[in-house]
N, CA, C and O atoms as a Maestro MAE file, in Angstrom:
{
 s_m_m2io_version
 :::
 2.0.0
}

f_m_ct {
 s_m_title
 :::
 protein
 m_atom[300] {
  # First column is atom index #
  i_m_mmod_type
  r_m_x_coord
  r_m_y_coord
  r_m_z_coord
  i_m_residue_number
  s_m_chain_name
  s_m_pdb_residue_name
  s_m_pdb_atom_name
  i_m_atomic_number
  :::
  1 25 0.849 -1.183 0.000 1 A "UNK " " N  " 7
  2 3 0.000 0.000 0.000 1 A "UNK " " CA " 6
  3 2 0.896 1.248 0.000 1 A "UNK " " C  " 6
  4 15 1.841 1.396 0.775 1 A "UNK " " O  " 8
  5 25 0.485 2.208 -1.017 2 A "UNK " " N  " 7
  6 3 1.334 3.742 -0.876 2 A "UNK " " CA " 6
  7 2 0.488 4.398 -0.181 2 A "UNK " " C  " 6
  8 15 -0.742 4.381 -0.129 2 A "UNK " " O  " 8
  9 25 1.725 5.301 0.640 3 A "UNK " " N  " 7
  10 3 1.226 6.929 1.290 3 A "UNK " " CA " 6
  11 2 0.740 7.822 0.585 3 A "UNK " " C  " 6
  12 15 1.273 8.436 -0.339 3 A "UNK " " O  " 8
  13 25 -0.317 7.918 1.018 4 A "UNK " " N  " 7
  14 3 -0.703 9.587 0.243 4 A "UNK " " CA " 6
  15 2 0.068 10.514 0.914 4 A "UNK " " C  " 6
  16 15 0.352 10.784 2.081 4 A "UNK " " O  " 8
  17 25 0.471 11.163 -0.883 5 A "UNK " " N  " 7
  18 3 0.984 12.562 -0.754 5 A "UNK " " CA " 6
  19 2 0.085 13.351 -0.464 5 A "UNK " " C  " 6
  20 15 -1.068 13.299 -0.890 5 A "UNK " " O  " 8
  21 25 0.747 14.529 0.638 6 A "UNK " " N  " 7
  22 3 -0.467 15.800 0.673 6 A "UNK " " CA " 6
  23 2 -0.791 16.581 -0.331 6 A "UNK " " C  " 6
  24 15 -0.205 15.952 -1.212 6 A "UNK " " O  " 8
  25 25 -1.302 17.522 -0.909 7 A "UNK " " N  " 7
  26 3 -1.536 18.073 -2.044 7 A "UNK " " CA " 6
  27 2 -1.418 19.432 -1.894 7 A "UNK " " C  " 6
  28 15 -2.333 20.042 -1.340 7 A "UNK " " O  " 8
  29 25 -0.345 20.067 -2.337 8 A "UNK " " N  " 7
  30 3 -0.098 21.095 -1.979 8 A "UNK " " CA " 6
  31 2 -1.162 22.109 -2.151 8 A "UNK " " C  " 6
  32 15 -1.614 22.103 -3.296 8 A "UNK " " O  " 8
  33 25 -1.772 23.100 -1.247 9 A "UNK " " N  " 7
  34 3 -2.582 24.047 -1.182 9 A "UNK " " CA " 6
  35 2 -2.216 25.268 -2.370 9 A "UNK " " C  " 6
  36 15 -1.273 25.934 -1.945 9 A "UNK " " O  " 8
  37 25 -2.645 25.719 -3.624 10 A "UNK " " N  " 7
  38 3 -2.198 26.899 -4.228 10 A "UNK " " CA " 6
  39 2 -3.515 28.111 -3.354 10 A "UNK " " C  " 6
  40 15 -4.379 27.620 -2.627 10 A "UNK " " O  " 8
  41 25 -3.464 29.161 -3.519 11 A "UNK " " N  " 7
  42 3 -4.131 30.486 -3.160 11 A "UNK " " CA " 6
  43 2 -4.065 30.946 -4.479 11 A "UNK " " C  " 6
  44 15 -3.383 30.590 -5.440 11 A "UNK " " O  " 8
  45 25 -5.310 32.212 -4.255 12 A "UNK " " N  " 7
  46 3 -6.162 32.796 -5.506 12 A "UNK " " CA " 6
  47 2 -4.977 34.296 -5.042 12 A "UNK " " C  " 6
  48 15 -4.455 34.463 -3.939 12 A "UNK " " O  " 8
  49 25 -4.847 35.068 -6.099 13 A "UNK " " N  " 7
  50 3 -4.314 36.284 -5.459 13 A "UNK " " CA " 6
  51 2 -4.584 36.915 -4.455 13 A "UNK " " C  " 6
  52 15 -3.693 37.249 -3.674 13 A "UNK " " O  " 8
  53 25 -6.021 37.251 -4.229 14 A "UNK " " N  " 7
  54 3 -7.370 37.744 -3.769 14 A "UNK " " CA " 6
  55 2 -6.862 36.884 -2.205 14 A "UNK " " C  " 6
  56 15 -6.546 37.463 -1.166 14 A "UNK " " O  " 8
  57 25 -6.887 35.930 -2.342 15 A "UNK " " N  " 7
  58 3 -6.712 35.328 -0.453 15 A "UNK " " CA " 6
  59 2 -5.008 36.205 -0.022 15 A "UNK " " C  " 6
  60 15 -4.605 37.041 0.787 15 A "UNK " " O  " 8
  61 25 -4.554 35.515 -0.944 16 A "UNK " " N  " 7
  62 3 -2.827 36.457 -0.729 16 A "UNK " " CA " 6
  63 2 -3.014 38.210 -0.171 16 A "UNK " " C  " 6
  64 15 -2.701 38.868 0.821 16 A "UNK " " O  " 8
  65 25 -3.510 38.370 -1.097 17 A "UNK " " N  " 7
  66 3 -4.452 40.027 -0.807 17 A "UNK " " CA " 6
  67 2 -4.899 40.403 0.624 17 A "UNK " " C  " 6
  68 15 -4.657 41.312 1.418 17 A "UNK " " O  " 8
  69 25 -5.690 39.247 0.590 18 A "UNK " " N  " 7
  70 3 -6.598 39.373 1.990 18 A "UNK " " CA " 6
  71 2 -5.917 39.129 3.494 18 A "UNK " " C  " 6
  72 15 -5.948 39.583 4.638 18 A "UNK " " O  " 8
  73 25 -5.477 38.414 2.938 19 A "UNK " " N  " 7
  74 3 -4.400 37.267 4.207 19 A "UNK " " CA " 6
  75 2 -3.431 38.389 4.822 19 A "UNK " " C  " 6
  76 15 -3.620 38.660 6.008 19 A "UNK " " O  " 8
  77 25 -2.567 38.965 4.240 20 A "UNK " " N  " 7
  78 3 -1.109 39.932 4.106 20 A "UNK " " CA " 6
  79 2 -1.790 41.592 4.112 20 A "UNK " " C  " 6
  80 15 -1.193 42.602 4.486 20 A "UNK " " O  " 8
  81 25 -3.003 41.523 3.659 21 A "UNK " " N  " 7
  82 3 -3.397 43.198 3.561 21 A "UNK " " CA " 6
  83 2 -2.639 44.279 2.519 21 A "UNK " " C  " 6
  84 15 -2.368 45.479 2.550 21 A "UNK " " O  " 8
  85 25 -2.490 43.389 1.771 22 A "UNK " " N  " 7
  86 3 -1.416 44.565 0.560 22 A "UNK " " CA " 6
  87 2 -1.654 44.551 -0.950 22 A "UNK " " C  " 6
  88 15 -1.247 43.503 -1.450 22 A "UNK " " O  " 8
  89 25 -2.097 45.253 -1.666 23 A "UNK " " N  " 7
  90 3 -2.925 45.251 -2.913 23 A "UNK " " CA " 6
  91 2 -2.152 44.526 -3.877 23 A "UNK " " C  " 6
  92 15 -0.937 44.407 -3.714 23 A "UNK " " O  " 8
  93 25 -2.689 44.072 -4.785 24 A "UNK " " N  " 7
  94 3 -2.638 43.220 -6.378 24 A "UNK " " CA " 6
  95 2 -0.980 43.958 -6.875 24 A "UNK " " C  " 6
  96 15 -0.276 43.290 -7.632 24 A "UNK " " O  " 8
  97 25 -0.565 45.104 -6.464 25 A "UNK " " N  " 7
  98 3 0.076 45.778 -7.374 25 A "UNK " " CA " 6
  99 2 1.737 45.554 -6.140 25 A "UNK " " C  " 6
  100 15 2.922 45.701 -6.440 25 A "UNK " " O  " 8
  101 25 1.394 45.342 -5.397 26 A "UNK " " N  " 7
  102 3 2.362 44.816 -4.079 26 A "UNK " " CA " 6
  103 2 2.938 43.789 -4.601 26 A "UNK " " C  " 6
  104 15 4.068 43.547 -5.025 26 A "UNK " " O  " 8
  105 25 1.527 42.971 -4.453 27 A "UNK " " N  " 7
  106 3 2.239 41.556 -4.960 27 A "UNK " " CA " 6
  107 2 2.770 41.222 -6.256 27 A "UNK " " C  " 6
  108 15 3.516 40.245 -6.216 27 A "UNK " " O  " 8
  109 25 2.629 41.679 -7.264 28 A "UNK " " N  " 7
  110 3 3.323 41.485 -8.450 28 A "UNK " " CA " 6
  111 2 5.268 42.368 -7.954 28 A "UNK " " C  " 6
  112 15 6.406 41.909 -8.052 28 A "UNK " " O  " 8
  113 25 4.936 43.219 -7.640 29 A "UNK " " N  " 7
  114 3 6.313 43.742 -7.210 29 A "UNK " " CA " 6
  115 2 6.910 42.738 -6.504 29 A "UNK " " C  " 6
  116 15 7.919 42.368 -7.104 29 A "UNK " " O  " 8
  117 25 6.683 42.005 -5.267 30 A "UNK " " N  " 7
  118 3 7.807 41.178 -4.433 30 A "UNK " " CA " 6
  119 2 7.672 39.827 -5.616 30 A "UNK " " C  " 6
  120 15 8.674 39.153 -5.856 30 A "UNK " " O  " 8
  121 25 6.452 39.556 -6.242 31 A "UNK " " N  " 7
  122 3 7.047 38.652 -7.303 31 A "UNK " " CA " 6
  123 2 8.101 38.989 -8.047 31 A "UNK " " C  " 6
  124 15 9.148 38.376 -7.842 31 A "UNK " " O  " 8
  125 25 8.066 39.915 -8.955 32 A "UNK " " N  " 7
  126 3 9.758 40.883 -9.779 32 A "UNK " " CA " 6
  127 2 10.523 40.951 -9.080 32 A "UNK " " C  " 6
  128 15 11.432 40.191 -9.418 32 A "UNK " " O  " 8
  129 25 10.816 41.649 -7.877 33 A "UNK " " N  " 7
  130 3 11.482 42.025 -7.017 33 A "UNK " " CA " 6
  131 2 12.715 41.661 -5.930 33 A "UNK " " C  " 6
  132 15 13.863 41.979 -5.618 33 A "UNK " " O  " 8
  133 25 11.574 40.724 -5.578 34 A "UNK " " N  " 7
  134 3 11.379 39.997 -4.137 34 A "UNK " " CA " 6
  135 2 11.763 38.297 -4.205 34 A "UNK " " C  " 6
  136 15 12.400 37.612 -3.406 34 A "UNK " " O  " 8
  137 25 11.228 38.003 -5.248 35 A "UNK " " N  " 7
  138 3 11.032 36.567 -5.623 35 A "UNK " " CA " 6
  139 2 10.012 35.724 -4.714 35 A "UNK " " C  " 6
  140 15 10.332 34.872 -3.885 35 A "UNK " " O  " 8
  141 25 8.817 36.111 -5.021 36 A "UNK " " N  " 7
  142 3 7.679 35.716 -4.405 36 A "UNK " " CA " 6
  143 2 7.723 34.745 -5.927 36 A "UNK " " C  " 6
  144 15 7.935 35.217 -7.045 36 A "UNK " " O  " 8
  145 25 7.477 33.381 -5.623 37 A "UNK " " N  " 7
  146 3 6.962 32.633 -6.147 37 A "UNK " " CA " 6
  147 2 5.511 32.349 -6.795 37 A "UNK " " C  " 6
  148 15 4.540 32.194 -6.055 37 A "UNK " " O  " 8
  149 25 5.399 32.288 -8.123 38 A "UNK " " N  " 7
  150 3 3.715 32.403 -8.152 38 A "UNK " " CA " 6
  151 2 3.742 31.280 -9.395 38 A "UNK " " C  " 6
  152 15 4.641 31.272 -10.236 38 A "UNK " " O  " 8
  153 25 2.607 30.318 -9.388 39 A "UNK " " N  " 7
  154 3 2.623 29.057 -10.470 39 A "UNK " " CA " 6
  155 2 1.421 29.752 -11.654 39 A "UNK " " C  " 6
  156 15 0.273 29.783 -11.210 39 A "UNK " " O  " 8
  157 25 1.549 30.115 -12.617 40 A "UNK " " N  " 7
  158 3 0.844 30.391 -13.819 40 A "UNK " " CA " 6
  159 2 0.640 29.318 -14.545 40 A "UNK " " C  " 6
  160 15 1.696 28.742 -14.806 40 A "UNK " " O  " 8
  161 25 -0.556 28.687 -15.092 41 A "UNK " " N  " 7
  162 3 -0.826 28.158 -15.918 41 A "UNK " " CA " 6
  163 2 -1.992 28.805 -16.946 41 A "UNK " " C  " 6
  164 15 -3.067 29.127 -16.440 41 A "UNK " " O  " 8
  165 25 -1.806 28.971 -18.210 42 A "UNK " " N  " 7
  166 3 -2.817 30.014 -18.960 42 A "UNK " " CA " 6
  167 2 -2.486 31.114 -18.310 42 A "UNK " " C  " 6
  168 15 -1.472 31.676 -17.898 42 A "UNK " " O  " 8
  169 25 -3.839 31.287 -18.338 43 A "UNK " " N  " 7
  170 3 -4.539 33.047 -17.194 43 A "UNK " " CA " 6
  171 2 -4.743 32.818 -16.038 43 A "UNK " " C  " 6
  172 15 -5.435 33.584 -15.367 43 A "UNK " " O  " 8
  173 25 -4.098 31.524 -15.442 44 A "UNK " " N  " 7
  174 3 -4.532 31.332 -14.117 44 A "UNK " " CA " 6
  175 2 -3.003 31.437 -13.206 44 A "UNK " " C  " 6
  176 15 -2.025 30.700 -13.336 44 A "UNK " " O  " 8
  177 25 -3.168 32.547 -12.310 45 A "UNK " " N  " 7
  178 3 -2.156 32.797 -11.544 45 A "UNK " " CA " 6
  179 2 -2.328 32.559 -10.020 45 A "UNK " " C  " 6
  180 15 -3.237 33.069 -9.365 45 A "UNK " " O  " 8
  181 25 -1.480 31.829 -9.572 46 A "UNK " " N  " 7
  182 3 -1.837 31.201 -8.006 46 A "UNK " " CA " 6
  183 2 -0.217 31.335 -7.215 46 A "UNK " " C  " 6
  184 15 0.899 31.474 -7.717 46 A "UNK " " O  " 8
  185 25 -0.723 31.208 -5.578 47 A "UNK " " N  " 7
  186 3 0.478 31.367 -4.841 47 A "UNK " " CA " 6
  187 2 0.334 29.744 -4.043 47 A "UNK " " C  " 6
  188 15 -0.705 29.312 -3.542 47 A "UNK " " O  " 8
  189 25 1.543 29.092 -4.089 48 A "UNK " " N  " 7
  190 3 1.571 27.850 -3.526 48 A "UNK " " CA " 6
  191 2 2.049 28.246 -2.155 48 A "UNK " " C  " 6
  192 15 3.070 28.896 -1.931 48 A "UNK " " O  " 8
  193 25 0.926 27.637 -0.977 49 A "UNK " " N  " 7
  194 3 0.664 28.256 0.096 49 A "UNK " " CA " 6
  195 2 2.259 28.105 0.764 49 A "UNK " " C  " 6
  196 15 2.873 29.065 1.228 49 A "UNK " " O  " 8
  197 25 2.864 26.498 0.703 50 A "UNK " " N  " 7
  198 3 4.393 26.346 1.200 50 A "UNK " " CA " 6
  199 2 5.439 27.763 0.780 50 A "UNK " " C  " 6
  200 15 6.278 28.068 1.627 50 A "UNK " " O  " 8
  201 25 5.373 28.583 -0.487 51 A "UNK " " N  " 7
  202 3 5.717 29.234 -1.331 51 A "UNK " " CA " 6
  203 2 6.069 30.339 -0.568 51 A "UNK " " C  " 6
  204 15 7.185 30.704 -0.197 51 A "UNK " " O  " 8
  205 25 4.588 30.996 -0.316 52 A "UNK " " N  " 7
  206 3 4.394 32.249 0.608 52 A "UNK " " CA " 6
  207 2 4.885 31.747 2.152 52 A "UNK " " C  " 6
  208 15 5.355 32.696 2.779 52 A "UNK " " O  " 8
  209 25 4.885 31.142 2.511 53 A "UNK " " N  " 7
  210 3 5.607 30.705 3.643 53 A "UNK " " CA " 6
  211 2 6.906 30.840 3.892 53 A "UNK " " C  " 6
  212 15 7.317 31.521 4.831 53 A "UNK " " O  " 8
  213 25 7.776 30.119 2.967 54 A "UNK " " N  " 7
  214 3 9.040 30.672 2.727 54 A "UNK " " CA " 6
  215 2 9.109 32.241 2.471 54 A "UNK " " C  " 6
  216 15 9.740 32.903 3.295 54 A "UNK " " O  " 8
  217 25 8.785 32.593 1.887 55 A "UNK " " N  " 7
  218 3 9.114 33.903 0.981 55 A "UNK " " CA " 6
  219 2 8.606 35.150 2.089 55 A "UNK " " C  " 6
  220 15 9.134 36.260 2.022 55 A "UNK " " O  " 8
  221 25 7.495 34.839 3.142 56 A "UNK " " N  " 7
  222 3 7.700 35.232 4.678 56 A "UNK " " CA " 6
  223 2 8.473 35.328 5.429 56 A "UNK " " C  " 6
  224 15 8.688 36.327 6.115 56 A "UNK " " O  " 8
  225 25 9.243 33.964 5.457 57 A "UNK " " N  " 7
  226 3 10.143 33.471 6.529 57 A "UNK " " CA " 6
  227 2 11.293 34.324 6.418 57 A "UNK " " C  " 6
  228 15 11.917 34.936 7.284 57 A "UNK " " O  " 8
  229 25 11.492 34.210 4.782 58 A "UNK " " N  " 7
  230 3 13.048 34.720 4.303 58 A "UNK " " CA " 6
  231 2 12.869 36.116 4.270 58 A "UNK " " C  " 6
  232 15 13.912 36.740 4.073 58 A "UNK " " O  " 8
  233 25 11.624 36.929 4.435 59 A "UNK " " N  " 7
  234 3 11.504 38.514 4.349 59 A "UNK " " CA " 6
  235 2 11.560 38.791 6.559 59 A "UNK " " C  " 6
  236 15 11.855 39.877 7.058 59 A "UNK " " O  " 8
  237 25 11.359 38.075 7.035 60 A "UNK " " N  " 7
  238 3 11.378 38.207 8.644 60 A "UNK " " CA " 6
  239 2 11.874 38.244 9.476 60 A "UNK " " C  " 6
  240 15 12.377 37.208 9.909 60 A "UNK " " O  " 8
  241 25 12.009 39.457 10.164 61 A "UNK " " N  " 7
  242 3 12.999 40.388 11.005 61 A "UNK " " CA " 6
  243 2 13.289 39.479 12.013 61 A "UNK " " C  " 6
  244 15 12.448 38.603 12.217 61 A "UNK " " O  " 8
  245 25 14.468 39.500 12.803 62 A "UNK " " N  " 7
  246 3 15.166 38.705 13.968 62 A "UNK " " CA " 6
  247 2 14.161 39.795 15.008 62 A "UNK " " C  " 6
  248 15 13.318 39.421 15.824 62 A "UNK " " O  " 8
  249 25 14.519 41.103 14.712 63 A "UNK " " N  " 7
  250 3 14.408 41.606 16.249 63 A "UNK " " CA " 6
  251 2 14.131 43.338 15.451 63 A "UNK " " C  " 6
  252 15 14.469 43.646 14.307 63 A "UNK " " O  " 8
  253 25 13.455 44.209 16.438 64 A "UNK " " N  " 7
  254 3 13.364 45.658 16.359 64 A "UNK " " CA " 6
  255 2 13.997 45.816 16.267 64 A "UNK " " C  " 6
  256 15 13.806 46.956 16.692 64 A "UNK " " O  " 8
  257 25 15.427 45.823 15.941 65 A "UNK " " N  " 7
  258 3 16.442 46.423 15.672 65 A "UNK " " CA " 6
  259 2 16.468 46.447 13.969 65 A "UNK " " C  " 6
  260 15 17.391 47.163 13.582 65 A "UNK " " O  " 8
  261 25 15.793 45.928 13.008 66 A "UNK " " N  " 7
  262 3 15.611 45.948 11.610 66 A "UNK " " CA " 6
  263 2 14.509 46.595 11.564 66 A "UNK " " C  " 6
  264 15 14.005 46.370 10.464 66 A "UNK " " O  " 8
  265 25 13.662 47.497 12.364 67 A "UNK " " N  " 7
  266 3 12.747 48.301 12.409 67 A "UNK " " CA " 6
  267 2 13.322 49.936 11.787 67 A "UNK " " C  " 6
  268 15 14.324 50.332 12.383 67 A "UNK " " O  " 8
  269 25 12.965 50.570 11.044 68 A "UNK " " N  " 7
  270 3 13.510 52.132 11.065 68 A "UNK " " CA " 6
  271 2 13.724 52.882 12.398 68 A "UNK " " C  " 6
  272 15 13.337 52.365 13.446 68 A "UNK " " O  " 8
  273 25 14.058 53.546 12.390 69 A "UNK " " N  " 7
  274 3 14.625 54.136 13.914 69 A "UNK " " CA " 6
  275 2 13.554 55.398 14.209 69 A "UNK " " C  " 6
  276 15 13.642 56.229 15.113 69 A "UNK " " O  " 8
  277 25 12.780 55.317 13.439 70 A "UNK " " N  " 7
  278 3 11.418 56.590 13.792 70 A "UNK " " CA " 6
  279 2 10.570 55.743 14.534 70 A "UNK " " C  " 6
  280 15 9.823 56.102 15.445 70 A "UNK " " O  " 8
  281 25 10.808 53.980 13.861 71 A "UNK " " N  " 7
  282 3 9.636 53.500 14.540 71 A "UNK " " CA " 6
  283 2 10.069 53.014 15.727 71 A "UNK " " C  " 6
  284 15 9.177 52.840 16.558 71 A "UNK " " O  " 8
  285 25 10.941 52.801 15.986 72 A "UNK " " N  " 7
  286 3 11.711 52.276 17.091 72 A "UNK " " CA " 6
  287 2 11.687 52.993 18.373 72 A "UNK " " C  " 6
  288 15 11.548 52.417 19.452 72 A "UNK " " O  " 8
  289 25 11.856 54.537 18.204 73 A "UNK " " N  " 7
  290 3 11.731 55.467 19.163 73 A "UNK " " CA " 6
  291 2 10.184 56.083 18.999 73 A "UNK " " C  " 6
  292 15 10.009 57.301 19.048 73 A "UNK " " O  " 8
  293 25 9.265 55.311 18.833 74 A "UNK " " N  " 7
  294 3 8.228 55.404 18.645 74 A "UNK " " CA " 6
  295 2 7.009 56.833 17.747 74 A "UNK " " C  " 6
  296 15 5.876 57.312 17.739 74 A "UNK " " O  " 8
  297 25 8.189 56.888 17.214 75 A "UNK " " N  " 7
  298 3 7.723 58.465 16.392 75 A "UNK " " CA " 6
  299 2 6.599 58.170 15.370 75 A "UNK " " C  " 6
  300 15 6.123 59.082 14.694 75 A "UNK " " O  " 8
  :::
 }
 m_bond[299] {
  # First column is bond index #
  i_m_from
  i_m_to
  i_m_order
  :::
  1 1 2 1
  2 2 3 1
  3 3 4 2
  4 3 5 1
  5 5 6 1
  6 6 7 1
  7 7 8 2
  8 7 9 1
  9 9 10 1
  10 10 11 1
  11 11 12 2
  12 11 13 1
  13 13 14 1
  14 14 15 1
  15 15 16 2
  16 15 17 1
  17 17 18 1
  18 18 19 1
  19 19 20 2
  20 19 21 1
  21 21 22 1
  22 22 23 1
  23 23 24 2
  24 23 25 1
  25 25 26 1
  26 26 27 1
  27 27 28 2
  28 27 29 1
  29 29 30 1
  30 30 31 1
  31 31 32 2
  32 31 33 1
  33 33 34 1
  34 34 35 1
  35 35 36 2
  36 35 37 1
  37 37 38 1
  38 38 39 1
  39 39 40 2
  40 39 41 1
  41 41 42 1
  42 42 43 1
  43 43 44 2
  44 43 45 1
  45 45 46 1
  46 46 47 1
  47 47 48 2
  48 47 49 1
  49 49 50 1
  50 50 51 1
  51 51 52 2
  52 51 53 1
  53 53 54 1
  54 54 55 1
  55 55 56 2
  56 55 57 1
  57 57 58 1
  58 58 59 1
  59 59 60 2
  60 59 61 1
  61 61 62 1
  62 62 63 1
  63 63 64 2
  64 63 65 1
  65 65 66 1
  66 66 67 1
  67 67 68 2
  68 67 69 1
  69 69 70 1
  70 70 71 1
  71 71 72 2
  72 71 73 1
  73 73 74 1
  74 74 75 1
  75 75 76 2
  76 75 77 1
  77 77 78 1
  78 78 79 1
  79 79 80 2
  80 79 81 1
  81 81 82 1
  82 82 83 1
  83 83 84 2
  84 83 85 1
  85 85 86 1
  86 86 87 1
  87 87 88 2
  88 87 89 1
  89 89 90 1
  90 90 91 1
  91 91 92 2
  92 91 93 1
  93 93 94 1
  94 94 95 1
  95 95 96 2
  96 95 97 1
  97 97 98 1
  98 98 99 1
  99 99 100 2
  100 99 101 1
  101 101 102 1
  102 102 103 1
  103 103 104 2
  104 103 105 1
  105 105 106 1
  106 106 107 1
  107 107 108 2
  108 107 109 1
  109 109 110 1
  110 110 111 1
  111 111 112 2
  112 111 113 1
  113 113 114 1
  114 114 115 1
  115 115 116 2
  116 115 117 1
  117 117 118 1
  118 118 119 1
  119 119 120 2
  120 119 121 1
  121 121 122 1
  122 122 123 1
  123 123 124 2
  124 123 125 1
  125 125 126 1
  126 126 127 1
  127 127 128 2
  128 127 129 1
  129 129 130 1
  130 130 131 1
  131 131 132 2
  132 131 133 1
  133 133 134 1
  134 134 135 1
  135 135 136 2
  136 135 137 1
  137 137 138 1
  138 138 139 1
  139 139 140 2
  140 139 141 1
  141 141 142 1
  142 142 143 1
  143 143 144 2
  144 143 145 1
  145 145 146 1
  146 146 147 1
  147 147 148 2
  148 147 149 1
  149 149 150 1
  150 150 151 1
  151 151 152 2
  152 151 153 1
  153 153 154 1
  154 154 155 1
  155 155 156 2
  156 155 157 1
  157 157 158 1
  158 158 159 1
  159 159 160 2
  160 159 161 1
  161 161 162 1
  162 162 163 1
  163 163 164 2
  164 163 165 1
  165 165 166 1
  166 166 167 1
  167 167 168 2
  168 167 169 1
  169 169 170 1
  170 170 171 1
  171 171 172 2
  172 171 173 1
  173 173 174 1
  174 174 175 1
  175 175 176 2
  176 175 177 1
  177 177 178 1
  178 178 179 1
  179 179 180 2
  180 179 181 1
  181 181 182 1
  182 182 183 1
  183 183 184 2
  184 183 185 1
  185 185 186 1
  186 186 187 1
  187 187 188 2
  188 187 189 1
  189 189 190 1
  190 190 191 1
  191 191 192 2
  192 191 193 1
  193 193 194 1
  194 194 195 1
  195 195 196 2
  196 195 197 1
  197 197 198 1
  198 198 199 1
  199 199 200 2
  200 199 201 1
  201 201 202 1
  202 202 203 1
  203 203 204 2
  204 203 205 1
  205 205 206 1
  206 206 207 1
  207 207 208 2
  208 207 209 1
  209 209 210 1
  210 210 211 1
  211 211 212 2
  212 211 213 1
  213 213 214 1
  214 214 215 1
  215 215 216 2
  216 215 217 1
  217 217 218 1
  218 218 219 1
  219 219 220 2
  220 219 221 1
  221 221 222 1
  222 222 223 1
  223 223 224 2
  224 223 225 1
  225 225 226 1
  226 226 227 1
  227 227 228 2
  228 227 229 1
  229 229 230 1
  230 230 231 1
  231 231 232 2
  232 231 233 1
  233 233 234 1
  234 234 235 1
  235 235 236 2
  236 235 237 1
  237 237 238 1
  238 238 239 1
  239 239 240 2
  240 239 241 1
  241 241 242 1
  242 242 243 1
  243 243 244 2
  244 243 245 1
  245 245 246 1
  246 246 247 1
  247 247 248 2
  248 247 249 1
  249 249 250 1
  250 250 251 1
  251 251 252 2
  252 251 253 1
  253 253 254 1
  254 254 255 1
  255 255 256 2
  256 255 257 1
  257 257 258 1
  258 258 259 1
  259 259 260 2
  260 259 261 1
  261 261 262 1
  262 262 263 1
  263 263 264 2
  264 263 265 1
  265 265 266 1
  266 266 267 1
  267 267 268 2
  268 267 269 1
  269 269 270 1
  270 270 271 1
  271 271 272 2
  272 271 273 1
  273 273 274 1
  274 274 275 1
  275 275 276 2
  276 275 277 1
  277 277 278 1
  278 278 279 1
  279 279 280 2
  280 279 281 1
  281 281 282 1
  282 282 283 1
  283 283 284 2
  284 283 285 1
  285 285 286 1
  286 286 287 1
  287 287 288 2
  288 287 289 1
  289 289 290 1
  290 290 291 1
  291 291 292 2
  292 291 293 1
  293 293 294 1
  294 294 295 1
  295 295 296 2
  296 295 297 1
  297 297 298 1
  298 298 299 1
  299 299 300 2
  :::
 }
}
């Protein structure tokens, strides 16, 4: 008998959108940019949920000290 593989979760832009709070025009930038990962097939553009996970992880500060220093001293 084989293990089922899990099936990786893709996201609609629109959840990416929703999820993160940052418009359609964000996310195409850290895609160019950034290297946000995104799977296109046709006209259909999706974020593979493992994807955005990484691409979180690898954008995420150790400590306030990678904060700007206006925000830091609470300005």
């Amino acid at each position: 008998m084989t293990t089922p593989i899990s099936q990786p979760r893709f996201l609609k832009l629109k959840e990416v959108q929703d999820l993160l709070g940052v418009s359609r025009t964000t996310l195409w930038r850290w895609q160019a940019e950034h290297g946000l990962k995104v799977v296109r097939v046709g006209d259909v553009v999706r974020v593979r949920e493992s994807d955005l996970q990484v691409f979180l992880k690898r954008h995420e500060t150790a400590s306030v000290s990678g904060l700007p220093e206006e925000i830091e001293n609470g300005a």
